[in-house]
Residue, then its C-alpha position, 0 to 999 in steps of 0.5 A: x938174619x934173613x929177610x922178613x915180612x910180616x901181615x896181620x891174620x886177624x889178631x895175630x901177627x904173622x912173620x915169615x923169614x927167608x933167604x937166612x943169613x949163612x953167619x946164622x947156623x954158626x953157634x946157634x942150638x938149630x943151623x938153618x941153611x939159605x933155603x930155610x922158612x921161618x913162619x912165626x905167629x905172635x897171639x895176645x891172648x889178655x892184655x898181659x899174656x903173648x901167645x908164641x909159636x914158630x914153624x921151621x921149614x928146612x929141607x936142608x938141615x931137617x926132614x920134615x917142618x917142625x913147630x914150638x910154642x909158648x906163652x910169656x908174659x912181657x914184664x916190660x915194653x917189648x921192642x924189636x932188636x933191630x930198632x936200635x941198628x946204628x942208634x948211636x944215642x942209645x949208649x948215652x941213654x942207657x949210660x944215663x939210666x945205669x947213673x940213675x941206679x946207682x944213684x939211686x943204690x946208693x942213697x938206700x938207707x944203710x948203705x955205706x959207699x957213697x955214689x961216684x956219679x955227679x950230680 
């Protein structure tokens, strides 16, 4: 909800993030005003493991810069959300996957409800 660019610092992936979207402090664990700067760093430490950390500067809402940071372990592919912005076959897509479970649900030994899906 602002404007991003990001560059490569080596092995790390770097986003900074500017001019934050007013709608953005609205419900949200920590407001940022307009004037906000979000730098964050993105790591792979191994082939399974992504280092994480964050620097929130906001002379507006906060005294002074602060920093979190964590490591994850991404159990599927990660995708960036807005990838999907106006992607209007990503309902179909996930409507066809959800058939696939429940067919798949409903086939498991012992089960007694039969799946409505089509085949």
């Amino acid at each position: 909800m602002g404007d991003s660019v990001g560059w490569w610092e080596g092995d790390t992936f770097v986003m900074e993030t500017i001019n934050v979207h007013p709608l953005q402090a609205e419900g949200h664990t920590f407001p940022l005003s307009a004037k906000a700067v979000v730098t964050e760093r993105f790591t792979r430490t191994s082939e399974k493991d992504i280092f994480y950390e964050f620097v929130v500067n906001d002379p507006v809402n906060f005294t002074r810069p602060w920093k979190a940071e964590l490591s994850f372990y991404p159990s599927t592919r990660l995708y960036e959300y807005a990838c999907l912005e106006g992607n209007y076959s990503m309902f179909n897509l996930l409507s066809g996957a959800r058939a696939i479970e429940r067919r798949a649900a409903a086939t498991k030994p012992g089960k007694t409800r039969k799946s409505n899906v089509a085949d």
